[in-house]
Each structure stands twice: as C-alpha cells, then as structure tokens.
N, C-alpha and C positions, 0 to 999 in steps of 0.2 A: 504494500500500500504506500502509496506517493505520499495523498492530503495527510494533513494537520486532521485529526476530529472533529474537529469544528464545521471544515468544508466536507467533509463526507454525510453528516449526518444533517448537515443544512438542506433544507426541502427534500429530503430524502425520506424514504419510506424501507421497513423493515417485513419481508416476510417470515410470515412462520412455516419452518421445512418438518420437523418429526420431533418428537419426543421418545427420548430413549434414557433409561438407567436413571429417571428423575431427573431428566436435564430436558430441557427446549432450548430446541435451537434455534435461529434463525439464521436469516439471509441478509446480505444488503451488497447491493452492487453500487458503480461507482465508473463513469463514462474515463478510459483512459485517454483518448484522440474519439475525433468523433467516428471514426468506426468501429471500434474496443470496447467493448463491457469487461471490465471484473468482476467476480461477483465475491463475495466472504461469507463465511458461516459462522459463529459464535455460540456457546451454550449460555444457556441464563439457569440457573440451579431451582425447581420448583418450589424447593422449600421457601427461599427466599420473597415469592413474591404474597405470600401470604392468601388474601381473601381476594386480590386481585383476578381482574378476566384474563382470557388468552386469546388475544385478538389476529386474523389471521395476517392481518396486515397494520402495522401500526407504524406513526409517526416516529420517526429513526432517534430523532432529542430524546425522546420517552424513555429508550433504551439507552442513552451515551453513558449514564454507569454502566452496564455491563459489555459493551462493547471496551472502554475504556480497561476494563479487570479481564475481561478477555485479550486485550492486546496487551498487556503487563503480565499475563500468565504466562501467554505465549499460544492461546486456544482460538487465538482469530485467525481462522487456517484459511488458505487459497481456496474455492470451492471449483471454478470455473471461467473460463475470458469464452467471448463471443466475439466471432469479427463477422461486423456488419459487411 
C-alpha cells in the first residue's frame, strides 16, 4: 500500500468478505493509476465489536481502527490488483 490512511479510507467504502475462527474480514481497494485496483483484506476480531451490526458494506472511516491494528500487526495482506 502507497497512501497514508487517511487517503485510503477517504470516500472509501469497506466490504465484508467471510467470517472465519471469530474474525471478519473485510475488503477495501484502492485505485493505483487509473487502470489498477488493489484490493486489501483485514480481520476485525468479533468479540471486539460488541452489540454492534455487520454491515455488508460500510463506510471505510468506520473501520480506520482496525484497518490501522491490522496494518501495525502486519494482517492487512495483498488480496488482489485488477487491470482495467
């Protein structure tokens, strides 16, 4: 990943991929040139979000802690690039 967090997750949106071993993960890509997608995955830990919903797509800021503890873990992995 290039951006700062700030620009990745500005107007950007997060999908939800699976839930496995009490983790959810999600998605979020990131235009590299304008014929490049990256995409990233991240887990977000279930116990963590308490009483919270699981929305299949949400606003990517919603997420920037755990994107943030994912990329300081070292669990914000490559997922996929698309060339348009």
């Amino acid at each position: 990943m290039k951006r700062k967090v700030s620009e990745l997750v500005k107007s950007n949106y997060c999908s939800f991929s699976h839930l496995r071993r009490g983790m959810l993960y999600y998605t979020i890509s990131e235009n590299v040139d304008p014929r490049t997608v990256n995409t990233y995955m991240f887990p977000i830990p279930i116990t963590e979000l308490g009483d919270s919903s699981i929305n299949v797509r949400e606003k990517a800021i919603k997420l920037i802690v755990w994107i943030k503890k994912a990329i300081k873990e070292d669990t914000f992995l490559f997922y996929s690039q698309i060339k348009l």
